[in-house]
VOTIPA-289211 format. One record per residue (C-alpha): chain; x, y, z; residue in three letters. Coordinates in steps of 0.5 Angstrom, whole numbers, plus 500, padded with zeros to 3 digits. Each point is the difference from the previous one (the first is absolute). Layout:
BEGIN
   chain    xx    yy    zz   res
       A     X     Y     Z   ala
...
! end
This chain:
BEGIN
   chain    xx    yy    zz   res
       A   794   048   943   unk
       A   507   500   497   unk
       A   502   503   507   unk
       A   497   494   505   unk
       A   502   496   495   unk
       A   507   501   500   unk
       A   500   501   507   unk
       A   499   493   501   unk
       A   505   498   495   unk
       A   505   504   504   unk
       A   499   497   506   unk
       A   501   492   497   unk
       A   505   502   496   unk
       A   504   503   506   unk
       A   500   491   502   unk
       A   506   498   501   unk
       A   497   493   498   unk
       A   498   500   492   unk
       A   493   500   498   unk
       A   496   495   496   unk
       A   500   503   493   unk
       A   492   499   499   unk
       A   499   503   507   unk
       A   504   506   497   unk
       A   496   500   493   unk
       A   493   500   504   unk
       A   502   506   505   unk
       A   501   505   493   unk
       A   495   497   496   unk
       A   497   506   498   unk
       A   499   500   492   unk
       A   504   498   493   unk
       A   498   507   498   unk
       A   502   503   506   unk
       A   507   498   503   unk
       A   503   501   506   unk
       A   507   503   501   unk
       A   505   499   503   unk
       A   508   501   501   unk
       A   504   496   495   unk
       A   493   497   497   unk
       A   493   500   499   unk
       A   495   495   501   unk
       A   495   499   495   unk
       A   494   498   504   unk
       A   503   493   499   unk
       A   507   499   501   unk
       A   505   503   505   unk
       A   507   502   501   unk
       A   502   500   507   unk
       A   497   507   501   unk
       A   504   504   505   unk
       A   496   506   501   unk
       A   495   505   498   unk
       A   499   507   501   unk
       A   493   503   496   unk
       A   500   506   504   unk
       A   507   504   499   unk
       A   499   498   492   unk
       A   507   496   499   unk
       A   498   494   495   unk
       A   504   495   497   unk
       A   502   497   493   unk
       A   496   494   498   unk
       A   502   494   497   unk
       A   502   501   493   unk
       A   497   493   498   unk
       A   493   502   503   unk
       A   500   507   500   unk
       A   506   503   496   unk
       A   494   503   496   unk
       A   495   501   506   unk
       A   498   507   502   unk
       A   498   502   507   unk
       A   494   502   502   unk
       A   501   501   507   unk
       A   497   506   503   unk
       A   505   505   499   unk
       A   505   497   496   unk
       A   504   502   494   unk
       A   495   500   496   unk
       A   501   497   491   unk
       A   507   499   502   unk
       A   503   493   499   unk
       A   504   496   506   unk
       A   504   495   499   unk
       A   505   495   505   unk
       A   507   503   502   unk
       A   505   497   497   unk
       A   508   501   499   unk
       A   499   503   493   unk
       A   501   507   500   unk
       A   493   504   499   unk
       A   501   508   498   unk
       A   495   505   501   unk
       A   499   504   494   unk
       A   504   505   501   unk
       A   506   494   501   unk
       A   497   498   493   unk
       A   502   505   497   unk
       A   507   500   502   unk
       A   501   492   498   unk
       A   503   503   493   unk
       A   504   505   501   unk
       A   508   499   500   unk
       A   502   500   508   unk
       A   507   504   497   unk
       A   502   506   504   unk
       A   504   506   497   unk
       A   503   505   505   unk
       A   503   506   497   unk
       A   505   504   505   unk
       A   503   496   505   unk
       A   501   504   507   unk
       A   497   500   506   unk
       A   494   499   499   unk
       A   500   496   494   unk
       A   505   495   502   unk
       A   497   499   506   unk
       A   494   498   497   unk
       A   503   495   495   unk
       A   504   498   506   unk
       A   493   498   504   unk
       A   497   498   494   unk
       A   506   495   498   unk
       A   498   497   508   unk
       A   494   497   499   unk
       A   497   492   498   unk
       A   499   501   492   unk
       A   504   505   499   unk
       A   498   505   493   unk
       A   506   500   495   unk
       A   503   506   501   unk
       A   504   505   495   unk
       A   504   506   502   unk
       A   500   506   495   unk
       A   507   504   501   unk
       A   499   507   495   unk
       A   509   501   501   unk
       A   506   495   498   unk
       A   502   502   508   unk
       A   494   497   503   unk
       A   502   494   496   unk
       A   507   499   502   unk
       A   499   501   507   unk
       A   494   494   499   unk
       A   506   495   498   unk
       A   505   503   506   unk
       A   494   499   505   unk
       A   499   493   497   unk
       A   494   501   498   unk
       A   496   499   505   unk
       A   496   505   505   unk
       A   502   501   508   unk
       A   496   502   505   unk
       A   503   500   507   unk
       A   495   500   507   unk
       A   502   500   507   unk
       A   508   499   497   unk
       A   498   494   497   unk
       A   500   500   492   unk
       A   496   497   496   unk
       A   502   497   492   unk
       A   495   501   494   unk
       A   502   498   492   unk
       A   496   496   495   unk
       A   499   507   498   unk
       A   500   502   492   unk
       A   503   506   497   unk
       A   499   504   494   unk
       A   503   508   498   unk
       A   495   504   497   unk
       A   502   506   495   unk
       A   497   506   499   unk
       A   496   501   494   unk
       A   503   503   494   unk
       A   496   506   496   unk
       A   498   498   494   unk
       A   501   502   494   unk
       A   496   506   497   unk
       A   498   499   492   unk
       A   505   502   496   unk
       A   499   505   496   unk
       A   500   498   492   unk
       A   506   502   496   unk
       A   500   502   493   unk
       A   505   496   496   unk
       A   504   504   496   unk
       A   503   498   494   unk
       A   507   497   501   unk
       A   500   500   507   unk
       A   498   495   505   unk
       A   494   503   505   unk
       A   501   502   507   unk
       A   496   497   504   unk
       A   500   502   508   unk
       A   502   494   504   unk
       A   494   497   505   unk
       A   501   499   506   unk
       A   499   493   503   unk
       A   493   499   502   unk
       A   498   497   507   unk
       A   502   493   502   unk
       A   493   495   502   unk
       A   505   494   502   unk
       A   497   498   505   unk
       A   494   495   503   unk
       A   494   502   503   unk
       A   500   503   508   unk
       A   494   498   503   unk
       A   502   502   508   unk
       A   504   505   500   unk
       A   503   503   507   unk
       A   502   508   499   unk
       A   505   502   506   unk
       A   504   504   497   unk
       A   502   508   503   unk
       A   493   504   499   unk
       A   504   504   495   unk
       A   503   494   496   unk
       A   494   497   499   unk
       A   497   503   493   unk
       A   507   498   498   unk
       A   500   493   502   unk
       A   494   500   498   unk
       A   501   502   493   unk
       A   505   494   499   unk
       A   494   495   502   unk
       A   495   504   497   unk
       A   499   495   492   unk
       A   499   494   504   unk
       A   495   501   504   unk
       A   493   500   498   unk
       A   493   502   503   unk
       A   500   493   502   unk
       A   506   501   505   unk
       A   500   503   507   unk
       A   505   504   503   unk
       A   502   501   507   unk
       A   502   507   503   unk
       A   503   499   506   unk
       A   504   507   501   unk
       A   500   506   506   unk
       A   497   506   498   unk
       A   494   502   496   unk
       A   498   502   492   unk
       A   504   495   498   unk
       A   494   496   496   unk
       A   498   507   496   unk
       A   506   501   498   unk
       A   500   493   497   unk
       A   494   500   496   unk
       A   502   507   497   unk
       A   507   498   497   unk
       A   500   493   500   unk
       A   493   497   498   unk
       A   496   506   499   unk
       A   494   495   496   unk
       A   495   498   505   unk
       A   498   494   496   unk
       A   508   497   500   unk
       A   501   501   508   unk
       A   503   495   503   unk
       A   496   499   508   unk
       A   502   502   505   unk
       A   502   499   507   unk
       A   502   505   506   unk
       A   504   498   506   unk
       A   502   503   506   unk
       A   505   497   504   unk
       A   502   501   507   unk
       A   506   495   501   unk
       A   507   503   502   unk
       A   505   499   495   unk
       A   508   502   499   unk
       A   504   498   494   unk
       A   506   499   503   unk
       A   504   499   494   unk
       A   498   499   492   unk
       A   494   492   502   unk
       A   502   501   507   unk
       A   494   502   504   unk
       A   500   501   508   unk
       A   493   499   503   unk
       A   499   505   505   unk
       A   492   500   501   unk
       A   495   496   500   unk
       A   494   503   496   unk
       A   494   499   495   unk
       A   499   501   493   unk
       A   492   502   498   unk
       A   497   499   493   unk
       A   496   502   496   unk
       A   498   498   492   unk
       A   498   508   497   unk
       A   493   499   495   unk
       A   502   503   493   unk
       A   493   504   501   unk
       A   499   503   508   unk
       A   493   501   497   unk
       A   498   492   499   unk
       A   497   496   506   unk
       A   502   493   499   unk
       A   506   502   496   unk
       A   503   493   496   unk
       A   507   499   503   unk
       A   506   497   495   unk
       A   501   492   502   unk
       A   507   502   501   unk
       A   499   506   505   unk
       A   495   494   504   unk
       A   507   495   499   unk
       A   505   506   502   unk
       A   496   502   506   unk
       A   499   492   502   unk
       A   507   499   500   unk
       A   502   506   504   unk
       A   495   498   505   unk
       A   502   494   502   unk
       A   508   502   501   unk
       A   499   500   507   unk
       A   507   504   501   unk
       A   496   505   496   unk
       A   495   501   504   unk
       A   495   502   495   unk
       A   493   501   500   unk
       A   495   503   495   unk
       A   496   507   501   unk
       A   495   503   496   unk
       A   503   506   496   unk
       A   497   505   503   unk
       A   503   497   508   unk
       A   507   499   496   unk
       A   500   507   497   unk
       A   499   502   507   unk
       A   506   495   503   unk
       A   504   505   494   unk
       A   498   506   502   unk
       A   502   499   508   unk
       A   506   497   498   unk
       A   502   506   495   unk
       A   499   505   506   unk
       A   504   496   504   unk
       A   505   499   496   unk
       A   499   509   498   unk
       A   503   501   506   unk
       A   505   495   502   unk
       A   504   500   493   unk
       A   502   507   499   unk
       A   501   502   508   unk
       A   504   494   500   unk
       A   504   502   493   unk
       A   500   507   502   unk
       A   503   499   507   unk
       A   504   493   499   unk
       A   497   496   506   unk
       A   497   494   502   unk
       A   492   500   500   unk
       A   501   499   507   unk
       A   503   506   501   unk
       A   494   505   497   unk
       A   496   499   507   unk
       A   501   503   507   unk
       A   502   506   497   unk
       A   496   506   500   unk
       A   502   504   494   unk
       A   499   494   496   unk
       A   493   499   502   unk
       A   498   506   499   unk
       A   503   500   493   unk
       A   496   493   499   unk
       A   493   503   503   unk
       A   501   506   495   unk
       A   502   495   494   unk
       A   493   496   502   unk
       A   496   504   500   unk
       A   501   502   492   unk
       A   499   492   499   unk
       A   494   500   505   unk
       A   497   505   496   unk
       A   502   497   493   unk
       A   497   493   502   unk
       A   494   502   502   unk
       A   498   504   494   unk
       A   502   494   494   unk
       A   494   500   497   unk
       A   502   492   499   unk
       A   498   499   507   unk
       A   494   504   501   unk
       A   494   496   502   unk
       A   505   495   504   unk
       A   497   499   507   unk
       A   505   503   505   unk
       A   506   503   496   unk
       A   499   506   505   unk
       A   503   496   505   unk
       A   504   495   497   unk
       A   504   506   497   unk
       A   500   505   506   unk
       A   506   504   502   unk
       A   500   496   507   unk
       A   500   493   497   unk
       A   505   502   495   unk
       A   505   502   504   unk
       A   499   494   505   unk
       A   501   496   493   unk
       A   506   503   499   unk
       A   503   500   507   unk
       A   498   493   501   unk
       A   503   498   493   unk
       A   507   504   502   unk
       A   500   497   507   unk
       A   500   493   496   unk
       A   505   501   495   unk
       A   504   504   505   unk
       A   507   497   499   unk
       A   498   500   491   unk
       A   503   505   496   unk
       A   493   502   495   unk
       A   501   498   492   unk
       A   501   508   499   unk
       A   506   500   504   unk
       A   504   494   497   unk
       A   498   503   494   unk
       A   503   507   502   unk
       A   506   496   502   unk
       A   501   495   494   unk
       A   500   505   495   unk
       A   492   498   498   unk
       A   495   504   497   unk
       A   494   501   506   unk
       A   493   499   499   unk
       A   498   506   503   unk
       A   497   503   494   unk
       A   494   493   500   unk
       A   500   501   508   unk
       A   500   507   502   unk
       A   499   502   492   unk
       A   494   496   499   unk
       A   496   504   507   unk
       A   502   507   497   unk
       A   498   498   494   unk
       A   494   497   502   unk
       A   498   506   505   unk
       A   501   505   493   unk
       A   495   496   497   unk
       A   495   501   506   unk
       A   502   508   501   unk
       A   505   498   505   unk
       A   506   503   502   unk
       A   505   496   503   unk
       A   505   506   501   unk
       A   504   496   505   unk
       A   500   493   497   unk
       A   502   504   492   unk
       A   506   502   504   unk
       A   503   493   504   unk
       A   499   498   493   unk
       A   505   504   497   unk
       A   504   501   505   unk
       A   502   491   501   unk
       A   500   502   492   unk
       A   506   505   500   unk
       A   503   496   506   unk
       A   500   493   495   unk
       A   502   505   494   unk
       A   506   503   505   unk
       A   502   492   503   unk
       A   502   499   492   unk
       A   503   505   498   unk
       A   505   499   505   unk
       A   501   492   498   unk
       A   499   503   493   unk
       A   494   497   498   unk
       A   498   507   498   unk
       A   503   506   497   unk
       A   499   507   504   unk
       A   492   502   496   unk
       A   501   495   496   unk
! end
């Protein structure tokens, strides 16, 4: 019935001459109780406006008029049953999820400003309605070369150089002890007590960090954190967005051991290619993505109940389209993590280890055969997590094959990039060897896994780290 109907309607609405409005009244007259639906608005059995097309059969529907229908149900046959449509209009209407997020403080807090992290404020900073942004430094030199720089953010593409300011700035310092209770001191007659002095206690200066970004060094980030830690609440969201993995355990061991006063928090994996070519000057040497994902407090929980701030962080790093964000269940996300980890397992310390290019690990036999050897551990290690057990296609995704056609391709896209743990080895850094090859020995332990070749790449990027400072004087000799 609706279908012949809306048929006929089609066919004198496509006229190019207007229609009577009676003649148009009588062809949809069906029932006050039963409206007719169109796109734009609906007929109510008696009147219409300018009925465009209908479409029953593929389940598309319209808003009705708010004025006759703003309370109105659908009782079509499939329709959205017990939910109310209203007209379109240009007031912003959010979902639930966006409901949620309307009172949260749009401030974004990012703690360490490298590569990753000052190409993520860089990106956030270019979007329409920008969120304010503040910038933590943990150290005064940070801070100067801020002001040297002129405060502002440069990212330089294809040679052209692209300006970012307006940023806030704030230094962050390291919390103090505090002080123990002082002993009670018997007062001697004539004489004055010896009361030890107390220490100062914590500083708590500070607002509220609702959205926080954590990019710091895998090793920095306890540190950092601790610094941050008495103005975040269960409220907050943190986003870590770092290389390497085991970092969040760590966190919640020394940094927020109480569940119930956790923050939320996000994980992201990031592919783009960045070099810092001087202190906030970054070069973009290739195009990536960055996976997110927000971590429920209790695996064990279905529906988990996501923080308002972690719903407003991930909303906001999805709509920056330099960013190229796209939002992942947790256990995709963790999967995303662990190819990356094993990539970056063989990449990183080969290159540290043998001061070349990324491009310069294939074609080369000697090397390959050492990559195949140094998978093989990692293949065995992955497939045992007990984390990923039960999760379709895990033998697969992480064969030897596959992963070593990962690492090919990443080098061969990469081949001019120097690896972040090469820099490192030059610039006198620490590596973040022990959250990335570290972290699949300890894991293989965990599990009844030796990762004999693995331990000792480990080790052996860890001693080249420790000999290239002791010559710069970084370090004394077994120091």
């Amino acid at each position: 019935k609706y279908i012949a109907e809306a048929t006929l309607c089609l066919d004198l609405t496509l006229s190019p001459y207007p229609l009577p409005t009676l003649l148009c009244r009588a062809l949809v007259r069906v029932s006050p109780r039963r409206p007719t639906w169109f796109l734009g608005k609906s007929c109510d059995g008696w009147g219409v406006s300018q009925p465009v097309f209908f479409r029953k059969w593929q389940r598309h529907y319209w808003w009705p008029s708010k004025k006759d229908h703003g309370t109105q149900k659908t009782d079509l046959e499939g329709g959205l049953d017990g939910q109310y449509l209203e007209e379109p209009s240009p007031v912003v209407r959010y979902t639930k999820a966006q409901r949620r997020t309307v009172n949260v403080p749009r401030r974004i807090y990012i703690l360490g400003v490298g590569n990753i992290g000052g190409f993520t404020a860089h990106s956030l900073a270019g979007i329409p309605n920008r969120p304010p942004m503040t910038l933590l430094f943990s150290s005064r030199i940070s801070m100067n070369n801020w002001d040297e720089q002129g405060q502002s953010l440069k990212l330089t593409s294809h040679g052209l150089q692209d300006t970012k300011s307006e940023f806030d700035v704030e230094y962050v310092q390291r919390p103090r002890p505090v002080a123990e209770e002082a002993p009670e001191v018997e007062e001697v007659k004539g004489t004055s007590p010896s009361v030890p002095a107390e220490a100062p206690e914590v500083e708590q200066t500070g607002e509220t960090i609702h959205n926080l970004i954590v990019s710091t060094k895998a090793f920095h980030t306890v540190d950092a954190l601790k610094r941050v830690a008495h103005r975040l609440t269960s409220e907050s969201s943190i986003l870590f967005l770092q290389n390497g993995m085991g970092i969040i355990e760590e966190v919640n061991e020394r940094v927020f051991p109480e569940p119930e006063k956790r923050p939320q928090y996000l994980q992201g994996v990031i592919s783009h290619g960045v070099k810092q070519i001087k202190p906030f000057s970054l070069s973009y040497s290739g195009r990536g993505t960055t996976a997110l994902a927000i971590l429920p407090r209790n695996i064990e929980e279905i529906k988990p109940d996501f923080e308002p701030s972690a719903l407003y962080l991930l909303r906001t790093m999805t709509r920056t389209p330099v960013l190229a964000a796209v939002g992942f269940p947790p256990t995709d996300l963790l999967q995303f993590q662990i190819e990356k980890l094993a990539a970056n397992a063989i990449i990183n310390p080969l290159t540290a280890l043998l001061n070349c290019s990324n491009g310069e690990l294939l074609n080369r036999p000697s090397i390959s055969r050492v990559i195949r050897l140094l998978l093989a551990e990692i293949s065995l290690v992955i497939k045992a997590l007990p984390e990923l057990q039960g999760v379709p296609n895990v033998k697969m995704r992480f064969d030897i094959r596959r992963l070593e056609h990962i690492v090919i391709d990443l080098a061969g896209q990469t081949a001019a990039n120097k690896s972040s743990m090469l820099q490192d080895i030059h610039g006198g850094s620490r590596t973040e060897i022990d959250y990335i090859t570290g972290y699949l020995v300890r894991r293989g332990e965990e599990v009844g896994i030796q990762c004999i070749l693995n331990y000792m790449l480990q080790h052996m990027v860890k001693a080249k780290d420790r000999l290239e400072g002791e010559r710069r004087g970084k370090y004394t000799a077994f120091g």
